[in-house]
Backbone as a chain_set.jsonl record, in Angstrom:
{"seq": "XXXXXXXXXXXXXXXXXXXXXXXXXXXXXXXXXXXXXXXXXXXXXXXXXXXXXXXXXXXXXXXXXXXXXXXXXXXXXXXXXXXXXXXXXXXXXXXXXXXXXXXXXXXXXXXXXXXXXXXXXXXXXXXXXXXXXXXXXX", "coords": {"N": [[-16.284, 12.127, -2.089], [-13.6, 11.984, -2.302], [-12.148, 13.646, -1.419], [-10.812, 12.91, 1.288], [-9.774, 10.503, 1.109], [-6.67, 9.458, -0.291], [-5.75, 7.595, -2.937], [-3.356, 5.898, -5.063], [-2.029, 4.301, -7.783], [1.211, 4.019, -9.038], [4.311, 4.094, -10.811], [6.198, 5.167, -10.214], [8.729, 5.97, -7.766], [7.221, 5.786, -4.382], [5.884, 8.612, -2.631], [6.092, 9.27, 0.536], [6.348, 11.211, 2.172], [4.204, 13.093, 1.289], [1.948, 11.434, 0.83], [1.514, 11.508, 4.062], [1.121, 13.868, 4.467], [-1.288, 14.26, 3.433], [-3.384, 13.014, 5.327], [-3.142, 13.721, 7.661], [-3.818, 15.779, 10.096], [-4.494, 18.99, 12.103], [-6.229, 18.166, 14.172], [-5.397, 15.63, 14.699], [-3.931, 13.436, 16.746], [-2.253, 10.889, 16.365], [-0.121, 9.187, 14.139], [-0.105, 6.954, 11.973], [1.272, 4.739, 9.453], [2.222, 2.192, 7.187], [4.217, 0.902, 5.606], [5.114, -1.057, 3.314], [8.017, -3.308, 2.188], [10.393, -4.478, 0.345], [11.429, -7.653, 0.268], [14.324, -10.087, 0.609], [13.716, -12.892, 0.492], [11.301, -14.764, 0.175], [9.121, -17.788, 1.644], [11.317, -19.388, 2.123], [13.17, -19.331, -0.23], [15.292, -17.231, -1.643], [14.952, -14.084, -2.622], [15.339, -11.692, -5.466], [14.666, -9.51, -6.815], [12.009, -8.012, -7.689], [8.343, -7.898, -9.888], [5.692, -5.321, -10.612], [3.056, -5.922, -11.418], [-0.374, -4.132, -13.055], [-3.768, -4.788, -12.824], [-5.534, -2.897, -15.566], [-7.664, -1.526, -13.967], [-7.02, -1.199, -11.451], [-6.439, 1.4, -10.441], [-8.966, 2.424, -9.652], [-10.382, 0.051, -7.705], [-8.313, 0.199, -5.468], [-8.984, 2.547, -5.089], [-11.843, 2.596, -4.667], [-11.272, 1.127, -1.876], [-9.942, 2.81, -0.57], [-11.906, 4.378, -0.187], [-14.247, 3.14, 1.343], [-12.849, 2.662, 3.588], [-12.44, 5.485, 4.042], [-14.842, 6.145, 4.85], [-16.23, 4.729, 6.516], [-14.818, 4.918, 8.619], [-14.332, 7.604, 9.129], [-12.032, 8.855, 8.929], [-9.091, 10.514, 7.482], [-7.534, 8.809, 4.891], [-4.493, 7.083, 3.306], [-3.314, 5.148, 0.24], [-0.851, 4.336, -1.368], [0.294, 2.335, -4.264], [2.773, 0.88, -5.877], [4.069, -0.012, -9.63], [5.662, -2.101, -11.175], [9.305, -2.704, -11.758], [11.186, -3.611, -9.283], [13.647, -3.427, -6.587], [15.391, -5.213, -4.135], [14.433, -3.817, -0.729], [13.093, -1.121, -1.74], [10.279, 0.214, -1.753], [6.774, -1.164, -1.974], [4.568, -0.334, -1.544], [2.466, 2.11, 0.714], [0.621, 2.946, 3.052], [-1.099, 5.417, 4.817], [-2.691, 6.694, 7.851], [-4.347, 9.112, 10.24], [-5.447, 9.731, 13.197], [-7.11, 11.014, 16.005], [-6.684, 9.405, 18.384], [-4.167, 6.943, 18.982], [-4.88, 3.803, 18.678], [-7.453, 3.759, 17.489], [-5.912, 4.683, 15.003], [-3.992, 2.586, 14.474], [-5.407, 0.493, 14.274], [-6.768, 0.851, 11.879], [-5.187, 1.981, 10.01], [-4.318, -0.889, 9.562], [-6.11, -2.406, 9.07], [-6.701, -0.816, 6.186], [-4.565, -1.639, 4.909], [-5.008, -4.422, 4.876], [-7.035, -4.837, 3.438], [-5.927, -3.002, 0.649], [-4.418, -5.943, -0.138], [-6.35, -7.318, -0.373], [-8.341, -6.553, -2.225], [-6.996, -5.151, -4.288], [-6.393, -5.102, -7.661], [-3.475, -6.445, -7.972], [-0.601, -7.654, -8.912], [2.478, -9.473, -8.15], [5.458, -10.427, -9.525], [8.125, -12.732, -8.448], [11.404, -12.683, -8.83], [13.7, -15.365, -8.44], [17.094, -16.025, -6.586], [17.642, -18.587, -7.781], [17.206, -18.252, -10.309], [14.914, -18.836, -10.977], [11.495, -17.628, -11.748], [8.527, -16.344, -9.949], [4.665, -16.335, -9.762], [2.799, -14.228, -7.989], [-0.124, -14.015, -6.096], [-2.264, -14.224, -7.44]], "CA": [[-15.563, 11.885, -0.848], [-11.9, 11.486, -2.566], [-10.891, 14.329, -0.197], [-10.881, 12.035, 2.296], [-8.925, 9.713, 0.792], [-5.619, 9.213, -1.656], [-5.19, 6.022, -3.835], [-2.591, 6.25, -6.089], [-0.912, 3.371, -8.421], [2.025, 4.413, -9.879], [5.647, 3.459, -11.218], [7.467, 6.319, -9.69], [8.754, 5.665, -6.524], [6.249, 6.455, -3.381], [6.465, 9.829, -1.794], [5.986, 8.822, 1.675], [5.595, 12.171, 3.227], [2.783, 13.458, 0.429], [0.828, 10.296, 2.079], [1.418, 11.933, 5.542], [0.71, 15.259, 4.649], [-2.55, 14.209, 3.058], [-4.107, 12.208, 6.055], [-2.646, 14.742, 9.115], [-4.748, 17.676, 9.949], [-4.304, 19.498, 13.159], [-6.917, 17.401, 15.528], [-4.495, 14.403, 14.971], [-2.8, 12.979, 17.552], [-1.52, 9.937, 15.891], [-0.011, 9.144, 12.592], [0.134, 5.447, 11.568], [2.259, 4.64, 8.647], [2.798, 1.17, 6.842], [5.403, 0.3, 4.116], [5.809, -2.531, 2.377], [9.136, -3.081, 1.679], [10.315, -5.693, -1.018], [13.024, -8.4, 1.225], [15.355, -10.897, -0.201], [13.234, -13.699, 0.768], [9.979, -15.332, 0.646], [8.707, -19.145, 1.758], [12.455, -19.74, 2.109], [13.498, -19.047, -1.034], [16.03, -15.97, -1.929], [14.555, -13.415, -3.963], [16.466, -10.583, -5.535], [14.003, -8.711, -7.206], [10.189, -8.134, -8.557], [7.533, -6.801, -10.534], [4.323, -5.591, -9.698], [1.773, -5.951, -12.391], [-1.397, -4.154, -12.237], [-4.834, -4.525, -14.118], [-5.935, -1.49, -16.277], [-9.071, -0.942, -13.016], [-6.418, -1.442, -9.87], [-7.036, 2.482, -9.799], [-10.358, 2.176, -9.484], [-10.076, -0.621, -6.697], [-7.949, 1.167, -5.224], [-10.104, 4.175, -4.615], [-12.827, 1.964, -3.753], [-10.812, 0.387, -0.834], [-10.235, 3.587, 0.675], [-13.143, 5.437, 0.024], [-14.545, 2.218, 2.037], [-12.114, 2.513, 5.058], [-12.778, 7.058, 5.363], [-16.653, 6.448, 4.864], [-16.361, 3.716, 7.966], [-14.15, 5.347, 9.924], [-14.102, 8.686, 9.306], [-11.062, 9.038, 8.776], [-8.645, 10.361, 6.137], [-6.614, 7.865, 4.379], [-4.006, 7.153, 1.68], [-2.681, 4.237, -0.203], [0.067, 4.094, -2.87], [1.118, 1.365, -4.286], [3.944, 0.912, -6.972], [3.933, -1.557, -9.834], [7.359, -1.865, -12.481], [10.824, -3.824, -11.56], [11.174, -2.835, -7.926], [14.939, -4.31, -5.971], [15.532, -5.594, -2.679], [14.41, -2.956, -0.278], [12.285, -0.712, -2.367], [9.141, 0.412, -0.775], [5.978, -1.283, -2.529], [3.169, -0.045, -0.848], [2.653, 2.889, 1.895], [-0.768, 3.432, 3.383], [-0.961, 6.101, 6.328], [-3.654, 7.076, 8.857], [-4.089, 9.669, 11.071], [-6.799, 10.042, 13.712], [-7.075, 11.537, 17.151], [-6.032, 8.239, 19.403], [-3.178, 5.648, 18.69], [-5.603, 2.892, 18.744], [-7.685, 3.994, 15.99], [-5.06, 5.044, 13.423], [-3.258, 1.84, 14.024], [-6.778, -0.272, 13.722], [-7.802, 1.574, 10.562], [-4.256, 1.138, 8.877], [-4.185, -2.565, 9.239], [-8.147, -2.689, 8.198], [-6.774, -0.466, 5.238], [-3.576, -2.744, 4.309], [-5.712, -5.753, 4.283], [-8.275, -4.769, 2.301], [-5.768, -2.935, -0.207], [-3.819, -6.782, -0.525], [-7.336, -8.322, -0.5], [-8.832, -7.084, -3.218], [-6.511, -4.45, -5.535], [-5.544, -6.537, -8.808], [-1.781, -6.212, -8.342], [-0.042, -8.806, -9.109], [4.06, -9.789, -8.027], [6.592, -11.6, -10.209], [9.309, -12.881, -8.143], [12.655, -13.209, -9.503], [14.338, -16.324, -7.476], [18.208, -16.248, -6.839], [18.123, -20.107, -8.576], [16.935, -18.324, -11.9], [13.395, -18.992, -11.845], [10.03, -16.659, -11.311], [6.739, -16.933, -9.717], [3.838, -15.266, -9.316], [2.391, -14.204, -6.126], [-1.347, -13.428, -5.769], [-2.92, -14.829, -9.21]], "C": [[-14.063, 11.789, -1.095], [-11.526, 12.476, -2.061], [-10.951, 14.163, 0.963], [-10.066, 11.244, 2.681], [-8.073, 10.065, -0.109], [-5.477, 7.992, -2.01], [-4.732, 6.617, -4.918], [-1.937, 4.914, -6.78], [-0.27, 3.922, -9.503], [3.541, 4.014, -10.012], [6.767, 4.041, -10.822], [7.464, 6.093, -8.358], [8.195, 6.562, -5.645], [7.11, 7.556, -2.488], [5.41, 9.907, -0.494], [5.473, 10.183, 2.456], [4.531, 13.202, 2.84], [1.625, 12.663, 0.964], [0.496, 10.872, 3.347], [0.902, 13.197, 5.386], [-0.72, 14.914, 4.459], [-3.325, 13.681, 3.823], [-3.454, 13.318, 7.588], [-3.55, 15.698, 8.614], [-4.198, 17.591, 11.356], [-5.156, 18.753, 14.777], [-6.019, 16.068, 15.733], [-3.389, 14.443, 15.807], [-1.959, 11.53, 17.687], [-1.65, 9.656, 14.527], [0.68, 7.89, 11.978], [0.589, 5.442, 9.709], [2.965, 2.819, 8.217], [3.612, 1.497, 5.464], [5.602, -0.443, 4.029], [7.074, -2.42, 1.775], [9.418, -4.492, 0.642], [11.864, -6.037, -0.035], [13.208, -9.548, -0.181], [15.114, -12.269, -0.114], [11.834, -13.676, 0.482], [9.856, -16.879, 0.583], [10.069, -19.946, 1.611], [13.454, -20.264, 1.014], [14.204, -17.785, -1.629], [15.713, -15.012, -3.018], [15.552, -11.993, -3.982], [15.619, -9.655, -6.573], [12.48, -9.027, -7.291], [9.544, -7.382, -9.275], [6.5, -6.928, -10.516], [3.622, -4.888, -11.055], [0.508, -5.508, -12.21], [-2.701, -4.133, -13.445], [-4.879, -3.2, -14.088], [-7.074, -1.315, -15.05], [-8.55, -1.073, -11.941], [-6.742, -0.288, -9.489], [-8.156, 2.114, -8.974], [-10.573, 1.225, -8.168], [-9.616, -0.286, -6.028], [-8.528, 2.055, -4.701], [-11.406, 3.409, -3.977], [-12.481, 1.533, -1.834], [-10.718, 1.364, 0.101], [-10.66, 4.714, 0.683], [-13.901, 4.623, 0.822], [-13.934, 2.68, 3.274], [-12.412, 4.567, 5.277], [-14.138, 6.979, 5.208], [-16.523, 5.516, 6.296], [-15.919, 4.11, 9.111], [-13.74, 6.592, 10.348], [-13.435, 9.424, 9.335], [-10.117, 9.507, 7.407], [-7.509, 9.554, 5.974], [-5.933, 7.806, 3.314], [-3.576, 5.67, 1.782], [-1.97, 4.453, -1.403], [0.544, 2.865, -2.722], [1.422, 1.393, -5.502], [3.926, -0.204, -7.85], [5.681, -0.747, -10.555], [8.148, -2.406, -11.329], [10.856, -2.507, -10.317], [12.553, -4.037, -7.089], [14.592, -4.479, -4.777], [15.334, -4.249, -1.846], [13.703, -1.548, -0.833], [11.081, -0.747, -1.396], [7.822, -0.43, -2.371], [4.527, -0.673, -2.104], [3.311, 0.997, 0.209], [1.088, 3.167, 2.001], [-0.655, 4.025, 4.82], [-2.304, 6.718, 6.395], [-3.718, 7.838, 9.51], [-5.653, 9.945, 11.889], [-6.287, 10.577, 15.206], [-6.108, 10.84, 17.912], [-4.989, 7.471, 18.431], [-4.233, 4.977, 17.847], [-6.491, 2.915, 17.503], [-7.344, 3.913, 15.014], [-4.162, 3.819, 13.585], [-4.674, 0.963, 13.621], [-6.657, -0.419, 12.599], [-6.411, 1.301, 9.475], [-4.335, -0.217, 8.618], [-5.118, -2.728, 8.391], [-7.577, -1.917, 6.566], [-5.832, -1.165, 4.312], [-4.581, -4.184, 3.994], [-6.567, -5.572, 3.41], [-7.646, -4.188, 0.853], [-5.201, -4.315, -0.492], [-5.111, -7.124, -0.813], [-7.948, -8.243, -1.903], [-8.378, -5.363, -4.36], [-5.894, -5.312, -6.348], [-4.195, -6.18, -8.703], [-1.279, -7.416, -7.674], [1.745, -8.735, -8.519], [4.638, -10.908, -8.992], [7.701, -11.548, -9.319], [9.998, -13.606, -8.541], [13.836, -13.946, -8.352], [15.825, -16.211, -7.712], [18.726, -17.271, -7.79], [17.777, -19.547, -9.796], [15.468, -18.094, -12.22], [12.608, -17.861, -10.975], [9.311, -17.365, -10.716], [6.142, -15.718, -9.438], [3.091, -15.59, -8.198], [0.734, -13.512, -6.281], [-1.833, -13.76, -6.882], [-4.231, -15.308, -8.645]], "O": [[-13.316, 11.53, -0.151], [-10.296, 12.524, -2.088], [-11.126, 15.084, 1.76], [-9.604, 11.037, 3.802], [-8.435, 10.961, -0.872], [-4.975, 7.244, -1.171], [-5.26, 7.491, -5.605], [-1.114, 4.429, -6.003], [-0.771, 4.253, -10.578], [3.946, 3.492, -8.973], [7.937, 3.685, -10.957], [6.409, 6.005, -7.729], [8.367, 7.776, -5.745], [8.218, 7.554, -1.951], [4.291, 10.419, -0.478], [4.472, 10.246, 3.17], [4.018, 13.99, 3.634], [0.585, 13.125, 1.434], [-0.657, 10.797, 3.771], [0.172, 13.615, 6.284], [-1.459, 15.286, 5.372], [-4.424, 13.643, 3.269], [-3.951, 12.899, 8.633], [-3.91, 16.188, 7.544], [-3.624, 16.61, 11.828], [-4.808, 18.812, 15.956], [-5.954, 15.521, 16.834], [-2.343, 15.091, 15.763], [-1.286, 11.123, 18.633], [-2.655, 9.744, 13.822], [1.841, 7.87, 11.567], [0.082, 6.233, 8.914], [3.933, 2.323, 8.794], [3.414, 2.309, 4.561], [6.498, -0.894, 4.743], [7.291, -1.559, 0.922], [8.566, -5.33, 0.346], [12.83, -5.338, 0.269], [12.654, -9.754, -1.261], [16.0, -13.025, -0.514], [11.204, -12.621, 0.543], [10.386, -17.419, -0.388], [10.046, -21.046, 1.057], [14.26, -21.188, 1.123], [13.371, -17.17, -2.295], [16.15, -15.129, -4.163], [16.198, -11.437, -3.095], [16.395, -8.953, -7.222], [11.92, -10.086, -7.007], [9.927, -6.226, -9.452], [5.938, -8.021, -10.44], [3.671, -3.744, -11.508], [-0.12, -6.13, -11.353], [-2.652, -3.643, -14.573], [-4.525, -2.432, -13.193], [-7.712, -0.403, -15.576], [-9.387, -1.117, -11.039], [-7.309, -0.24, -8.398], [-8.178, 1.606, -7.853], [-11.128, 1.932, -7.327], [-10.47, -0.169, -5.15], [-8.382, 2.183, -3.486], [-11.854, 3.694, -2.866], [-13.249, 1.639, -0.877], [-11.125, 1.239, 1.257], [-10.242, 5.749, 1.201], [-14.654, 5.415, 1.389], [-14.737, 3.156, 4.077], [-12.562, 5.021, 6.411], [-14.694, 8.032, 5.522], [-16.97, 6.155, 7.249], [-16.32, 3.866, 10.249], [-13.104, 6.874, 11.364], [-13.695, 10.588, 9.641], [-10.35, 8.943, 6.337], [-6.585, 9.56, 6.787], [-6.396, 8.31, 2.291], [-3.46, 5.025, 2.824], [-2.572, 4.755, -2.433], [1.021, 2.311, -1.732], [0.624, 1.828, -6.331], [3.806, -1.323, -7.351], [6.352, 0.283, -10.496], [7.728, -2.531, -10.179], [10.688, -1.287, -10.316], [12.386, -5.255, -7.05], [13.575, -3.971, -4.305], [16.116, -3.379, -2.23], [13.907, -0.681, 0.017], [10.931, -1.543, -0.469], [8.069, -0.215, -3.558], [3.502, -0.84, -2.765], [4.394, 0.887, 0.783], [0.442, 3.583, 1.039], [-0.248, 3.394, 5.796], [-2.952, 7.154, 5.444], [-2.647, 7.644, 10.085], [-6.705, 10.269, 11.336], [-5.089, 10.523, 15.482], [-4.989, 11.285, 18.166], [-5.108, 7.48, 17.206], [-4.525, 5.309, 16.699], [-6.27, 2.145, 16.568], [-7.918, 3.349, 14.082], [-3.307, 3.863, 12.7], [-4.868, 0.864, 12.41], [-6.458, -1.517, 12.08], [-6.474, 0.643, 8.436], [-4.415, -0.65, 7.469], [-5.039, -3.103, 7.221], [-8.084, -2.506, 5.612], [-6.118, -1.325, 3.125], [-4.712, -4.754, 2.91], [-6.733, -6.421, 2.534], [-8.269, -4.5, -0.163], [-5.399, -4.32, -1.707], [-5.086, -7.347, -2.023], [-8.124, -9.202, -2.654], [-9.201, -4.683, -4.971], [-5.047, -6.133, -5.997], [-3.812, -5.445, -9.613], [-1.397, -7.95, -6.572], [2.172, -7.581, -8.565], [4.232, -12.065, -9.098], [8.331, -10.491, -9.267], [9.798, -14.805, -8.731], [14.61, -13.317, -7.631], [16.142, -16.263, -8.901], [19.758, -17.163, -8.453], [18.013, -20.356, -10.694], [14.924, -17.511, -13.158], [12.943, -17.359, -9.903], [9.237, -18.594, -10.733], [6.572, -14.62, -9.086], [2.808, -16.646, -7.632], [0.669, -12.337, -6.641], [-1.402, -12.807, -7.532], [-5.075, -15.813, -9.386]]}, "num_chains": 1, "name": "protein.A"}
């Protein structure tokens, strides 16, 4: 079924409209599109960078997640997501949808964003303006 779907984790920055090409066909009449972007904040704390750590089987997870979401919904889907030292504004993540209706292809993205945060091992180090790290999702 992986021509259905794209999962990709990789260190080279995401090519956003390879995602779109790969989930558009010609019956689509909507084309849903998330990005994660990396901000200068979290929990009111100033962050100025990160790095996204991933186990050696995030592929694999990965591909599970949305070979899960086009077997359910019939739909074709992608997810990339990026690990390595990523700055303010940097894309971390892009997962796009495309299905006939709106309503669907925005559904089926969300359903596919949550489920890649829920359960792909990739990890965040954030680097705090005061100096110090943390990790996010452990």
């Amino acid at each position: 079924m992986a021509d259905r779907y794209l999962a990709l984790v990789t260190a080279e920055p995401i090519d956003r409209a390879a995602a779109e090409a790969f989930v558009t066909t010609r019956s689509d009449g909507a084309l849903v599109v998330f990005e994660g972007v990396v901000r200068d904040h979290d929990h009111g704390a100033s962050v100025h960078a990160l790095d996204y750590e991933a186990h050696p089987d995030a592929p694999r997870f990965l591909a599970e997640v949305c070979a899960e979401i086009a077997d359910s919904s019939g739909l074709r889907v992608a997810a990339i997501h990026r690990v390595g030292a990523l700055a303010i504004g940097d894309v971390a993540l892009v997962a796009a949808v495309a299905a006939p209706h709106r309503a669907e292809a925005f559904a089926v993205c969300a359903q596919l964003v949550d489920l890649v945060k829920e359960r792909t091992p990739i990890w965040k180090r954030q680097h705090l303006a005061e100096g110090t790290t943390e990790w996010v999702g452990l």
